[in-house]
C-alpha positions in Angstrom: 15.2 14.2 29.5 12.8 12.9 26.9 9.8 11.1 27.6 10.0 7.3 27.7 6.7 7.5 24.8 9.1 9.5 22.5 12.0 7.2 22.2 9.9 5.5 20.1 9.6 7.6 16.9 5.8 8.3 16.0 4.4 6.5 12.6 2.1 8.6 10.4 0.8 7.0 7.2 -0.3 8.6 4.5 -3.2 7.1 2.4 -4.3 8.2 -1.2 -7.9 9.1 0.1 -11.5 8.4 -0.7 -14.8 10.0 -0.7 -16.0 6.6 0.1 -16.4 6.2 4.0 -15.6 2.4 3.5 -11.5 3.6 2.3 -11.0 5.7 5.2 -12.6 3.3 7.7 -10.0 0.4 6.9 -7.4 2.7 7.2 -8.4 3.3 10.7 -8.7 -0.4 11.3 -5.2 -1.3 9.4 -3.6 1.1 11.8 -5.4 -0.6 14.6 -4.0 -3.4 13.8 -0.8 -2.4 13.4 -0.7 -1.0 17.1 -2.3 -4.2 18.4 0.7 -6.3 16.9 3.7 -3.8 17.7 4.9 -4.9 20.8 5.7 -8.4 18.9 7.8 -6.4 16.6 9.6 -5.0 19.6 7.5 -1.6 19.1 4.9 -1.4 22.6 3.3 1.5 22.7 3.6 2.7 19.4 1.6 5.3 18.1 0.5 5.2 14.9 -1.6 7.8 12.7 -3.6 8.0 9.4 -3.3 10.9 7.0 -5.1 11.6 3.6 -3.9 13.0 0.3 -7.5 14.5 -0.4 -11.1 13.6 -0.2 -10.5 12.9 3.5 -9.1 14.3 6.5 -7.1 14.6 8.3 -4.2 15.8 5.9 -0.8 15.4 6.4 -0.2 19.0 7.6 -2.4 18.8 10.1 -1.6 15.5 11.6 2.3 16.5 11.8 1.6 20.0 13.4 -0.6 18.0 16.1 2.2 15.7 16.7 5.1 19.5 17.2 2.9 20.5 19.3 2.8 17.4 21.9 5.1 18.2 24.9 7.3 20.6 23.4 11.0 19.7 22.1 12.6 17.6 19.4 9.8 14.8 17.6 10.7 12.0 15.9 8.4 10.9 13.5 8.5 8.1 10.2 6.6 9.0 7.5 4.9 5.9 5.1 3.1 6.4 2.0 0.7 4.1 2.8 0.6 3.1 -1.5 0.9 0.1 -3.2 3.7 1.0 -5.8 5.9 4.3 -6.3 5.2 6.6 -8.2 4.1 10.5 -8.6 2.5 10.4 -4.8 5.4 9.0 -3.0 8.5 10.2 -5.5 7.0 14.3 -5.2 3.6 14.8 -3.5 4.6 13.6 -0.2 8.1 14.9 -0.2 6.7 18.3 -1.2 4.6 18.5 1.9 7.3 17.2 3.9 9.5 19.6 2.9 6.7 22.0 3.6 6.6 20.8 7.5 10.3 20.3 8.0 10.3 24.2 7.3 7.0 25.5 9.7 7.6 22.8 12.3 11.2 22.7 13.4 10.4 20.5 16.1 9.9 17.7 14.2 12.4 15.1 12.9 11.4 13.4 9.5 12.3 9.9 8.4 10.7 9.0 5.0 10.2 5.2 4.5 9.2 2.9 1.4 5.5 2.5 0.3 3.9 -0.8 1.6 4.3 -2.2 -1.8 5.5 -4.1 -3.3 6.7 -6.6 -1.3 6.6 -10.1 -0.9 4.2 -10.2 2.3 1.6 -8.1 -0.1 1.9 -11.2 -2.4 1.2 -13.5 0.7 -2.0 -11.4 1.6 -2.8 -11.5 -2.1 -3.2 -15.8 -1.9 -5.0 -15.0 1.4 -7.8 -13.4 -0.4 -8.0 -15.3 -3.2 -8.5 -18.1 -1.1 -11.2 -16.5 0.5 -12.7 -15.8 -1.9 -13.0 -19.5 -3.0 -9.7 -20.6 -5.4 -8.2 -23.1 -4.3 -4.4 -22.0 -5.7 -3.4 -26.1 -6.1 -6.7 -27.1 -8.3 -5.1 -27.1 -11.4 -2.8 -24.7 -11.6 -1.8 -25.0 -15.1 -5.1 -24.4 -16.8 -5.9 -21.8 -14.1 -5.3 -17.5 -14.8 -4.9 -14.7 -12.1 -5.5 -11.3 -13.5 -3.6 -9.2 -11.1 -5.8 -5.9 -11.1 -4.7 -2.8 -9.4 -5.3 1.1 -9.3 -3.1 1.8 -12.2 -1.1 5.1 -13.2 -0.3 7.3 -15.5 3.7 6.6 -13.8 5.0 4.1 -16.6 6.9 3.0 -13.6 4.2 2.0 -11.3 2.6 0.1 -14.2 5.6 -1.9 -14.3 6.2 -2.7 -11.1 2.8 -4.7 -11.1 4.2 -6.6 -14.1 7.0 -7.9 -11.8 4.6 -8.3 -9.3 2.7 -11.0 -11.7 5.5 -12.3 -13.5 7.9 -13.3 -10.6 3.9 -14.8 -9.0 3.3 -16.6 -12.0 7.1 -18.5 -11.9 6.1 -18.7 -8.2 3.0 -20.9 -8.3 2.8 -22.4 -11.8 -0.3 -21.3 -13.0 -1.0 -20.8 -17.0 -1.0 -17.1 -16.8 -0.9 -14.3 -14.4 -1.7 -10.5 -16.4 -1.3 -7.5 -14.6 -4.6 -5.5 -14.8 -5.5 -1.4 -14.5 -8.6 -0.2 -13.3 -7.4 3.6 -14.6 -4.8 5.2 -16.8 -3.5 2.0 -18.2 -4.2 -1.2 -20.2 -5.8 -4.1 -20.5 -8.4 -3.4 -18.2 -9.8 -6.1 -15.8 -12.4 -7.0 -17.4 -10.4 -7.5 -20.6 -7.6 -9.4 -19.3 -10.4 -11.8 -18.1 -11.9 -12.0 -21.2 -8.5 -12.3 -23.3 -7.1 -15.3 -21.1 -10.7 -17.0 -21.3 -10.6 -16.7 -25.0 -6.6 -17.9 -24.7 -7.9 -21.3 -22.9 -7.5 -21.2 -19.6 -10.1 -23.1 -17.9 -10.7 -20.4 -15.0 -9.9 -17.1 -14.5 -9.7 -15.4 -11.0 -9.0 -12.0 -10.2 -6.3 -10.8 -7.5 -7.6 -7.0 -6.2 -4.5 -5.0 -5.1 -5.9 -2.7 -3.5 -5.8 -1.6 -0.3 -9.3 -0.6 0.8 -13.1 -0.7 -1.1 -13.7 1.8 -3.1 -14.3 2.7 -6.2 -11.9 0.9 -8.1 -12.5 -2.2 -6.1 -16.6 -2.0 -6.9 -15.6 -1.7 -10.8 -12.9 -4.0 -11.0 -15.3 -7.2 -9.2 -18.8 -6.1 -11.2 -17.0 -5.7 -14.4 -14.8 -9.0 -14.0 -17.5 -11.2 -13.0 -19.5 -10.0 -15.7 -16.4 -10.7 -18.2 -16.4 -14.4 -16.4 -13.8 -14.2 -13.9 -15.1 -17.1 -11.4 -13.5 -15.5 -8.5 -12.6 -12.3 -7.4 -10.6 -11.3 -4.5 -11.6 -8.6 -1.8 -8.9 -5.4 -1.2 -6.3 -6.3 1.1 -7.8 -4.6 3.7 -6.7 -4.2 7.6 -5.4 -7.9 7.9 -2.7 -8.7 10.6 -0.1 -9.9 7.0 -0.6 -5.9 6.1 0.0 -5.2 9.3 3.1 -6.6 9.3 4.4 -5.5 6.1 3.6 -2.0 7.8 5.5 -2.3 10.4 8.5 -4.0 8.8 8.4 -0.7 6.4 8.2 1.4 9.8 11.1 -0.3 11.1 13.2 0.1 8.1 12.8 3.8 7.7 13.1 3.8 11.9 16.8 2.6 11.0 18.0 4.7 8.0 17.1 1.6 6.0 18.0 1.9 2.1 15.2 2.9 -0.5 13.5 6.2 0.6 14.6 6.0 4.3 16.2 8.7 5.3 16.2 12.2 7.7 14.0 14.8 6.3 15.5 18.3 7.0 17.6 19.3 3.6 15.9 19.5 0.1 18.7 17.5 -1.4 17.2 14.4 1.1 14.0 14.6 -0.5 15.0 13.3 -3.7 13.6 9.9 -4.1 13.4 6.8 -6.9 10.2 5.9 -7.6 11.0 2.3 -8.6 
């Protein structure tokens, strides 16, 4: 008989990874989070594990083989690419290594869920720090811009899903303009996007940082937007109880054989998925 822990299939997200302590240290808290708040998703006692990409351990590999080796017998484990959009990361990288584990570690049972984002409780989060960091989102809405700024890709498709992102939030809340932004591999820039909307008329700008953690990209998106005269900009999203959530919704999904990338991991022809 199994043990009563492993009915419950283990979660392991997988982060992008930073050489800046501060990225790896919200990770830890996010997943903190997320076990404090299982049991009111119906999920006591989950355990929950970080992985890194690069720049950071652990890496995948190593937290998967740590996980086969814990009492012996069949695993069941979901995979998240703990990412903001789809693209090369979650469509190939992490598949690859997946691949690579279902083949050395035949203990283990794969399920494969969605990246955190997009999704509407990201969006939620998003108003969250902008009203945090001191816009109010009903003060004039209709002379007021949000440059939505994130990582950016060279994945055309990733780019565009942050376009969605600010198009279906602009129709959403009414405000004059809401431009998606790319710290990297893409344009406008932050900083440009500020400086375009405040040369198009809006009275404010404010600027919406999806991101997941500081970094990098978060330090260069804020410095370069306020100096572009952005009169707000948000914080990363960061290990907040509505990421949590979103988390665990994306756990519970890929728990299920939910559509998107959910699925068992244990044929090659199952790791083929859309990076929409």
């Amino acid at each position: 008989m199994r043990h009563p822990h492993l009915l419950t299939p283990s979660l392991v997200a997988i982060a992008h990874g930073s050489r800046d302590p501060r990225a790896g240290a919200t990770i830890a808290e996010l997943l903190a989070v997320v076990r404090a708040r299982a049991s009111s998703h119906g999920l006591a006692g989950l355990e929950a594990r970080g992985a890194f990409l690069g720049h950071a351990p652990p890496a995948p590999l190593q937290v998967l083989s740590a996980l086969a080796g814990q009492d012996g017998g069949q695993r069941d484990v979901v995979v998240l690419p703990l990412l903001l959009t789809a693209a090369y990361h979650s469509g190939t990288d992490i598949p690859g290594l997946l691949a690579e584990a279902t083949a050395g570690l035949p203990g283990l049972r794969i399920r494969y869920g969605e990246p955190l984002g997009p999704h509407p409780g990201l969006v939620r989060a998003l108003e969250r720090r902008l009203a945090e960091a001191g816009l109010d989102p009903g003060d004039d809405p209709g002379r007021t811009a949000i440059v939505l700024a994130s990582a950016g890709s060279s994945h055309p498709a990733a780019n565009a899903a942050i376009a969605r992102i600010a198009s279906g939030w602009q129709a959403a809340r009414g405000w004059l303009a809401v431009r998606p932004a790319y710290a990297s591999a893409a344009s406008p820039t932050p900083a440009e996007a500020v400086a375009d909307l405040l040369q198009g008329g809006a009275r404010r700008v404010a600027v919406a940082t999806y991101l997941l953690a500081p970094g990098l990209f978060a330090d260069r998106i804020r410095e370069t937007s306020l100096a572009a005269g952005a009169v707000a900009v948000s914080a990363p999203l960061g290990a907040a109880d509505d990421v949590a959530d979103v988390l665990l919704g994306r756990y519970q999904q890929a728990a299920a054989g939910g559509l998107g990338h959910g699925g068992a991991i244990g044929q090659r022809d199952s790791l083929r998925v859309s990076a929409r």
